[in-house]
PLY file of the C-alpha trace (Angstrom):
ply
format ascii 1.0
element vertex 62
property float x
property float y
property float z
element edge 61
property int vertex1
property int vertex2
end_header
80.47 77.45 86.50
77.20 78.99 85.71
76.15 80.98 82.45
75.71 84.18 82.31
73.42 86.19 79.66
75.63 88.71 78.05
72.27 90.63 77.46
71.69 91.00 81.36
74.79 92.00 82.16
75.65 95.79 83.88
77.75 97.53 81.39
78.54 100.13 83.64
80.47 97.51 86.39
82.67 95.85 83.54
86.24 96.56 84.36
89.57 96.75 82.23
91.70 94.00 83.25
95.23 94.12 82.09
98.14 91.72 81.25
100.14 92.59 84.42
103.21 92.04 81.98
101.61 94.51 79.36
100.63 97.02 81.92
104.27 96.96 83.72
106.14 97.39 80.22
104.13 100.24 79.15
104.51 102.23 82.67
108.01 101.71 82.75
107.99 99.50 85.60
111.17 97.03 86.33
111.22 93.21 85.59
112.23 92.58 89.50
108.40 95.08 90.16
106.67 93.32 87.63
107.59 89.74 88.84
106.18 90.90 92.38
102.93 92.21 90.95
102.70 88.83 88.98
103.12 86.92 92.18
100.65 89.33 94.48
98.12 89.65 91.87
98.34 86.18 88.95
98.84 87.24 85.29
95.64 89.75 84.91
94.91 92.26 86.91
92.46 95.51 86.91
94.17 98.89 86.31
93.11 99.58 90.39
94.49 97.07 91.64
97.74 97.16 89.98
97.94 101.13 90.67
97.22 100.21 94.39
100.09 97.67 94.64
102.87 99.18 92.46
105.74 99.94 95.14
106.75 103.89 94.09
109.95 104.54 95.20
110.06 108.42 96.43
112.60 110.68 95.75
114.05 113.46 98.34
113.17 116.85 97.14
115.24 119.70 98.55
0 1
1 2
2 3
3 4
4 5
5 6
6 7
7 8
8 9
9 10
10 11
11 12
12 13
13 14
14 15
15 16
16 17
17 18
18 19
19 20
20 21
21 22
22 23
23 24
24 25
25 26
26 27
27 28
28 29
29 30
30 31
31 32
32 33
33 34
34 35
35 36
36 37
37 38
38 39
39 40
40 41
41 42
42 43
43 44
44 45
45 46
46 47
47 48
48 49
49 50
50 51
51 52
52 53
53 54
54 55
55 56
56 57
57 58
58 59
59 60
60 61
């Protein structure tokens, strides 16, 4: 593990990394979803990612 300078680093490229747990209990998203996302992604997660690998179940529309 190296150090890194918190003065040299890009502001701009930090990302938001949730608590997939957090994330999936705020949204509304089932415990049986959330355990999948756990296992696919670990325990944190950024916002993209989790978006990109939630499973949306589509409804028919008449």
């Amino acid at each position: 593990m190296t150090h890194a300078d918190v003065r040299t680093l890009d502001k701009f490229r930090a990302k938001h990394v949730w608590d997939v747990a957090e994330y999936c209990r705020r949204t509304g998203i089932q415990k049986a979803e959330e355990k999948r996302l756990i296992k696919v992604l670990g325990k944190y997660a950024s916002s993209h990612e989790l978006q990109m690998n939630i499973i949306r179940h589509h409804s028919r529309i008449r």
